[in-house]
C-alpha positions in Angstrom: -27.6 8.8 3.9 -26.7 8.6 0.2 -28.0 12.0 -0.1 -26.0 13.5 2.5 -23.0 12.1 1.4 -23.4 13.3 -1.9 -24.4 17.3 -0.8 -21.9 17.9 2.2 -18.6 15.2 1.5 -16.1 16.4 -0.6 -16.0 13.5 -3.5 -13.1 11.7 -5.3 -15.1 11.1 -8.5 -18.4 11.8 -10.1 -19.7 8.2 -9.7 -18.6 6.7 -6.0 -19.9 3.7 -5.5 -22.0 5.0 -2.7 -22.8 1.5 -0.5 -24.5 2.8 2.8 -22.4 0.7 5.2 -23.9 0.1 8.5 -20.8 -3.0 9.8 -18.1 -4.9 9.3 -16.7 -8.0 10.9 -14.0 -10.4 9.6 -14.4 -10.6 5.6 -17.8 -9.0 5.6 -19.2 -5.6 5.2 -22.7 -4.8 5.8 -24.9 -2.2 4.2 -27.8 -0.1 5.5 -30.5 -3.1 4.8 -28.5 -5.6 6.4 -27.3 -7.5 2.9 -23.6 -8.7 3.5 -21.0 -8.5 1.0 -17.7 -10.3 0.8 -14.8 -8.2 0.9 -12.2 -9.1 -2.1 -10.3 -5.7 -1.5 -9.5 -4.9 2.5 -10.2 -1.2 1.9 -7.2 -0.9 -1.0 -5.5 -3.5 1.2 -5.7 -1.5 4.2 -7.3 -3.8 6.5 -4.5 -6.8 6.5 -6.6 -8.9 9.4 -10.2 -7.8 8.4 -12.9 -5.7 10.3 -13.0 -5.4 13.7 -9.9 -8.3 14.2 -10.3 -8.7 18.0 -6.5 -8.5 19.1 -6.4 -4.6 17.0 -10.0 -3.4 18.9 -8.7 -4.7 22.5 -5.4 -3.1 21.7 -7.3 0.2 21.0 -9.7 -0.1 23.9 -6.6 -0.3 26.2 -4.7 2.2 25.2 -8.1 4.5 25.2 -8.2 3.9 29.0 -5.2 5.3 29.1 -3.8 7.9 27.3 -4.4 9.5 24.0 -2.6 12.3 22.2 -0.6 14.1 24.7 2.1 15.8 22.5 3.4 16.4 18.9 5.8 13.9 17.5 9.1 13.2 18.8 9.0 14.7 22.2 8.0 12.4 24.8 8.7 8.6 25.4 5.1 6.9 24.6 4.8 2.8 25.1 2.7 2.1 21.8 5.1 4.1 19.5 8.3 2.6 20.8 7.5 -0.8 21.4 6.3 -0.9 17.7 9.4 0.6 16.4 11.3 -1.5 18.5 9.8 -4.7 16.9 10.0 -3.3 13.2 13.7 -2.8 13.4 14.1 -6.3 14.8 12.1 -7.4 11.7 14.2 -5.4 9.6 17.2 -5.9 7.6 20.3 -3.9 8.6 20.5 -0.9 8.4 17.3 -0.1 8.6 17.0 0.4 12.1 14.7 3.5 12.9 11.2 4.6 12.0 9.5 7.6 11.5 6.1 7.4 12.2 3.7 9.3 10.4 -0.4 9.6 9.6 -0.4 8.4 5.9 1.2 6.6 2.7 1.8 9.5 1.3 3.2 11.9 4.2 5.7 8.8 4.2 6.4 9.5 1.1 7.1 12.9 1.6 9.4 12.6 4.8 11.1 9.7 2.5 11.9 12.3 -0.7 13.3 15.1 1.6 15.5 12.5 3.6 17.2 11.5 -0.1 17.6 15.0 -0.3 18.9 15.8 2.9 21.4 12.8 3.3 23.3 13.7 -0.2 23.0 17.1 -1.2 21.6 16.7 -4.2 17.9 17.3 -5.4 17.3 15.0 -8.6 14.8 12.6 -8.1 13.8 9.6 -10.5 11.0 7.4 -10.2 8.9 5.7 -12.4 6.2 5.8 -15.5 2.9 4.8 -13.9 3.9 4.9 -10.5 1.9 5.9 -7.8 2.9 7.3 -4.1 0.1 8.8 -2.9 -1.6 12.4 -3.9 0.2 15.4 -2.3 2.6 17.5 -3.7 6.0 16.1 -3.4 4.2 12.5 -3.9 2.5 13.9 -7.0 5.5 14.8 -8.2 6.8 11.2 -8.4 3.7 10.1 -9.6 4.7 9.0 -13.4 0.9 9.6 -14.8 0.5 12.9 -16.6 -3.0 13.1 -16.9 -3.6 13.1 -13.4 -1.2 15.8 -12.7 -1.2 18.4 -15.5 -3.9 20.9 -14.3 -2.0 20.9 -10.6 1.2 21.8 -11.8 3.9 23.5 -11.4 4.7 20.4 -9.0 8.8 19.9 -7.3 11.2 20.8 -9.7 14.0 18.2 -11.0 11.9 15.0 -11.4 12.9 12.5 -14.2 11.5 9.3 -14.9 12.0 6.1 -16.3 10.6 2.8 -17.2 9.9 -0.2 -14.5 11.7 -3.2 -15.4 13.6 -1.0 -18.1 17.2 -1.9 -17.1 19.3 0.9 -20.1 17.3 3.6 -18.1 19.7 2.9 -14.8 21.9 4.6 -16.7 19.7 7.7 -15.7 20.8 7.2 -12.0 23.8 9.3 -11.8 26.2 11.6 -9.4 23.6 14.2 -9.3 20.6 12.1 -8.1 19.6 12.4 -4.9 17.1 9.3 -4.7 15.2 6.8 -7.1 11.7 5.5 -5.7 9.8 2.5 -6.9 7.1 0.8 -5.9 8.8 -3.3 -4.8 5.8 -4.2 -6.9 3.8 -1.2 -9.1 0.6 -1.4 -7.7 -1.7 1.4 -10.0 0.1 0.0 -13.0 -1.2 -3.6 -12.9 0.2 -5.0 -10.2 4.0 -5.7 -12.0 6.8 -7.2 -10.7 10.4 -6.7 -11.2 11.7 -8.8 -13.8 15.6 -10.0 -13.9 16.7 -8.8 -10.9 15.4 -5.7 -11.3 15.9 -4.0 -7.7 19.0 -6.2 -7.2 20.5 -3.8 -10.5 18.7 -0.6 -9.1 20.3 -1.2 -5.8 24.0 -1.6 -7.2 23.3 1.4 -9.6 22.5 3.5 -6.5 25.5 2.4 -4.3 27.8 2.7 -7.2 26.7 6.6 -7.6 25.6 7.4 -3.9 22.2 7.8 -4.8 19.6 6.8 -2.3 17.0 4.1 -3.2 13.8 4.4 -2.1 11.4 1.4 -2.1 7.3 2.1 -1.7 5.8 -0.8 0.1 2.7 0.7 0.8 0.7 -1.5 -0.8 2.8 -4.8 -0.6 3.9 -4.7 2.9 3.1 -6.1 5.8 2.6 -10.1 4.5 0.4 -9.6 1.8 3.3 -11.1 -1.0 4.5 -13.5 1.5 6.7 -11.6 3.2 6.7 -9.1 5.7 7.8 -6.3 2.8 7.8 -7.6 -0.6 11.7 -6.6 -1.2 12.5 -9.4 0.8 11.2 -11.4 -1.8 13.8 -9.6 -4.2 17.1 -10.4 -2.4 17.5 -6.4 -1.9 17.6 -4.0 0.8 16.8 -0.4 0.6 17.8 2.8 2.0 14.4 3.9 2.6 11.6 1.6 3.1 8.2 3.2 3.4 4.9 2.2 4.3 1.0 2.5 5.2 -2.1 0.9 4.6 -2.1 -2.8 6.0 0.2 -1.8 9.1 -2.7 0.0 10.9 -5.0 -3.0 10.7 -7.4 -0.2 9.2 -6.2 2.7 11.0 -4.9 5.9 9.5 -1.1 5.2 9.1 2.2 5.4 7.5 6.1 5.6 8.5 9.4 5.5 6.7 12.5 3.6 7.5 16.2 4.3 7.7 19.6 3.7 9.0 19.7 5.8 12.7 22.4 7.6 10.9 20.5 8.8 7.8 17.0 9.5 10.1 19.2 11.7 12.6 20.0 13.9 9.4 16.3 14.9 10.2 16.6 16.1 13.6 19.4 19.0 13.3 20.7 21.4 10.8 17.8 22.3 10.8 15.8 20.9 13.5 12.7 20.1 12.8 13.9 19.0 9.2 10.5 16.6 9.3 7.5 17.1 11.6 4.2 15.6 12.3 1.3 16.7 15.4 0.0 13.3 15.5 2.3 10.8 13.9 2.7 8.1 16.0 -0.3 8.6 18.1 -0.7 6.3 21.0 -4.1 4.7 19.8 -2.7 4.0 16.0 0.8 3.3 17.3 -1.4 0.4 19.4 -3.4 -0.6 16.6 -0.1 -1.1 14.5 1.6 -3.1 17.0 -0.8 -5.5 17.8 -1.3 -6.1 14.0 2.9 -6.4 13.2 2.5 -9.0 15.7 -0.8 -11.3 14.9 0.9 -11.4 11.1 4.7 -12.2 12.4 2.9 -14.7 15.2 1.1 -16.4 12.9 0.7 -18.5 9.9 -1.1 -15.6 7.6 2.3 -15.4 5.1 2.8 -18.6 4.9 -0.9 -19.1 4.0 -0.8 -16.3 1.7 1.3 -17.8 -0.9 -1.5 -21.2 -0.2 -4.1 -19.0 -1.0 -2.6 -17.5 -4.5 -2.4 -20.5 -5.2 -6.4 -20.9 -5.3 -7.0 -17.7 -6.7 -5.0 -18.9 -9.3 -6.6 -22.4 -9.8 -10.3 -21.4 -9.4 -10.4 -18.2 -11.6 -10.0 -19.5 -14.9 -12.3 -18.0 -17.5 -12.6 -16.9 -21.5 -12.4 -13.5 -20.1 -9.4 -13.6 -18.2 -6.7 -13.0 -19.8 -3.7 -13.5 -16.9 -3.4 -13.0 -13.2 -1.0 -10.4 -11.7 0.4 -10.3 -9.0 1.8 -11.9 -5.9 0.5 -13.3 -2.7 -3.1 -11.8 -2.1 -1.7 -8.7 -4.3 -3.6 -9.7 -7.6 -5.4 -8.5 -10.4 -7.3 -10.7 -12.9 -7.1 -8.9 -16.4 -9.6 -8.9 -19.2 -9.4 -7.9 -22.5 -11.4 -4.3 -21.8 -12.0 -1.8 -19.5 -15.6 -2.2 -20.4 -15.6 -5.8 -19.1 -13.6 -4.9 -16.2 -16.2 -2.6 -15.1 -19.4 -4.8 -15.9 -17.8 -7.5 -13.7 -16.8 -5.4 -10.9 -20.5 -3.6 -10.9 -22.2 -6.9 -11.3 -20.1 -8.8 -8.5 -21.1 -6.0 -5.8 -25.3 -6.5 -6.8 -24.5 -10.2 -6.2 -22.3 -9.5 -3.0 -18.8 -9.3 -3.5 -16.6 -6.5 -3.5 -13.8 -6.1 -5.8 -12.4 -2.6 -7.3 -10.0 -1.4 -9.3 -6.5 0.0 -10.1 -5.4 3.6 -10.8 -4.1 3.4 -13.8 -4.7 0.3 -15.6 -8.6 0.1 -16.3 -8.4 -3.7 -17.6 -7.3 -4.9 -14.5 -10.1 -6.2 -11.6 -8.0 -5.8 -8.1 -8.1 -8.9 -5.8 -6.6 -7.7 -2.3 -8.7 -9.8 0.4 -7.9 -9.4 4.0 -4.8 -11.8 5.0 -7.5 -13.9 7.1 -9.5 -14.8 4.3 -10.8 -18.8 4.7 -10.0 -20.8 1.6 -14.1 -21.4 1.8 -14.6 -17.5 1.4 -12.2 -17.9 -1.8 -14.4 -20.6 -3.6 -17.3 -17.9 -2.6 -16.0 -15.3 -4.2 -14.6 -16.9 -7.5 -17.8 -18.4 -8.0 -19.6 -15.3 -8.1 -16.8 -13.8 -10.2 -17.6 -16.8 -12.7 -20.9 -16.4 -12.3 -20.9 -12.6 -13.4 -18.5 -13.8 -16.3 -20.6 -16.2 -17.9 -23.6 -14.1 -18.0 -21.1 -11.2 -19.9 -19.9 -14.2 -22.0 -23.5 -15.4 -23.1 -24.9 -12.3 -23.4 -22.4 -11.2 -26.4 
């Protein structure tokens, strides 16, 4: 299958990592000879409740039985989409009160950057060095990385940028800004948190100038730092929230989040300021509900913050220089990309899957499914000890 893969799927890199999965369930994944490997990373943090979580495949069976897509966004009243809406806003805090639903992180992004546009006027946008929002255009545009981005450009015109946690740069946010976005916590980075009330200062820069601030809570969201989004952490509300990834359950996924009277900007003058064919499809939009409300039922934030906790007791280690991170958003840093890698490689021959981040090559990415057993974490730290010892005595 390797082959195949290889000859006729368009790649992301020259060396995937080229597993030859044949299952999933829970925190496993199974390759082609039936070995088992414990999943550390939840597809990027995708899949918040695991593989194959029962209450997500009954609430996609269901709705198979009885409808699928029947028409482009926005046109006709379907059950999954509006029931899941529904729920967000009542999760939510005011004013966010109305979703857009949408097929991916980064078309979030995208329907996010045109609504700061469209709501003031103005077409500055600021976001970060090192952030990352996903890979198209606009989201390119924002992403503060230059070497990924040089040999596509000319990307979106007026585009500044300044530093995370750097609080002289909100001096950058002025009348002519239409929106800042940030990632709550940057993800591609190293997994770094806002420092001194970072957002709190972003947030009162914005309303003091009537720009828009944008928070990126693709990663974070949906109970992996505790909290449903990881702003509420922060004691700060955004105009925009957006997010993907672990509201699926492991389906294809994303939405941004408004005020009713910002997101109504989108419908007129002109109409059809933001369309999707098959955002908020009926079998996603069922998949996404039925994971909003295991995580919000349930114990799994609460037990989030336990299970950090852990992490952060059982990996200790010469080689590891600090943990990252919040919740079951972390990344255990070496002292080299070189060891990073070694430890990474060697953890998936003895079965456990970790990965990396985008940006920051030191850094190994811990991102488990929400469900992860406090058993499976003393599993998986010992084989990350295990690999680090052997890299220890071998130099």
């Amino acid at each position: 299958m390797n082959t195949d893969f290889l000859k006729y799927q368009a790649q992301t890199s020259p060396y995937p990592l080229g597993m030859e999965v044949s299952h999933a369930v829970g925190t496993y994944i199974y390759d082609s000879n039936n070995k088992k490997y414990l999943d550390f990373v939840a597809g990027v943090s995708a899949c918040a409740l695991g593989h194959q979580h029962p209450r997500v495949n009954q609430a996609i069976k269901d709705q198979l039985d009885k409808y699928s897509h029947v028409m482009v966004y926005g046109e006709y009243s379907q059950s999954p989409a509006v029931q899941y809406c529904k729920l967000l806003a009542s999760l939510l805090p005011a004013p966010l009160d109305k979703t857009y639903l949408v097929n991916s992180g980064t078309e979030a992004i995208e329907g996010a950057l045109k609504l700061a546009r469209r709501t003031t006027g103005r077409s500055q946008l600021i976001s970060c060095h090192n952030a990352y929002h996903g890979n198209t255009m606009g989201s390119m545009s924002v992403m503060g990385f230059e070497e990924r981005k040089r040999i596509f450009r000319p990307l979106i015109p007026d585009v500044d940028f300044i530093t995370f946690n750097n609080e002289d740069d909100l001096q950058k946010i002025t009348t002519k800004t239409a929106g800042i976005i940030l990632e709550t916590i940057q993800g591609g980075a190293g997994f770094i948190q806002p420092h001194n009330d970072f957002l709190k200062k972003v947030r009162q820069r914005c309303t003091e100038v009537g720009a828009i601030m944008i928070l990126d809570e693709i990663q974070p969201g949906f109970g992996r730092t505790g909290k449903l989004f990881g702003f509420q952490n922060y004691n700060v509300v955004p105009d925009i929230v957006v997010m993907g990834k672990g509201m699926g359950g492991g389906m294809p996924v994303g939405a941004f989040t408004a005020s009713s009277a910002m997101m109504d900007l989108l419908s007129d003058n002109p109409k059809l300021g933001h369309i999707t064919t098959f955002g908020g499809h009926p079998v996603i939009a069922s998949a996404c509900l039925a994971t909003l409300q295991e995580i919000t039922e349930t114990n799994l934030m609460a037990e989030a913050m336990e299970k950090e906790k852990l992490f952060r007791t059982l990996l200790v280690h010469p080689l590891i220089v600090e943990i990252r991170g919040k919740g079951l958003m972390l990344a255990a840093m070496t002292e080299s990309a070189d060891i990073t890698n070694e430890v990474i490689l060697k953890c998936q021959d003895k079965g456990l899957i970790l990965f990396w981040l985008l940006f920051e090559g030191c850094a190994i990415r811990i991102t488990p499914p929400l469900t992860i057993s406090e058993e499976e974490i003393r599993e998986g730290c010992s084989i990350i000890l295990e690999v680090m010892d052997e890299i220890l005595n071998k130099n």
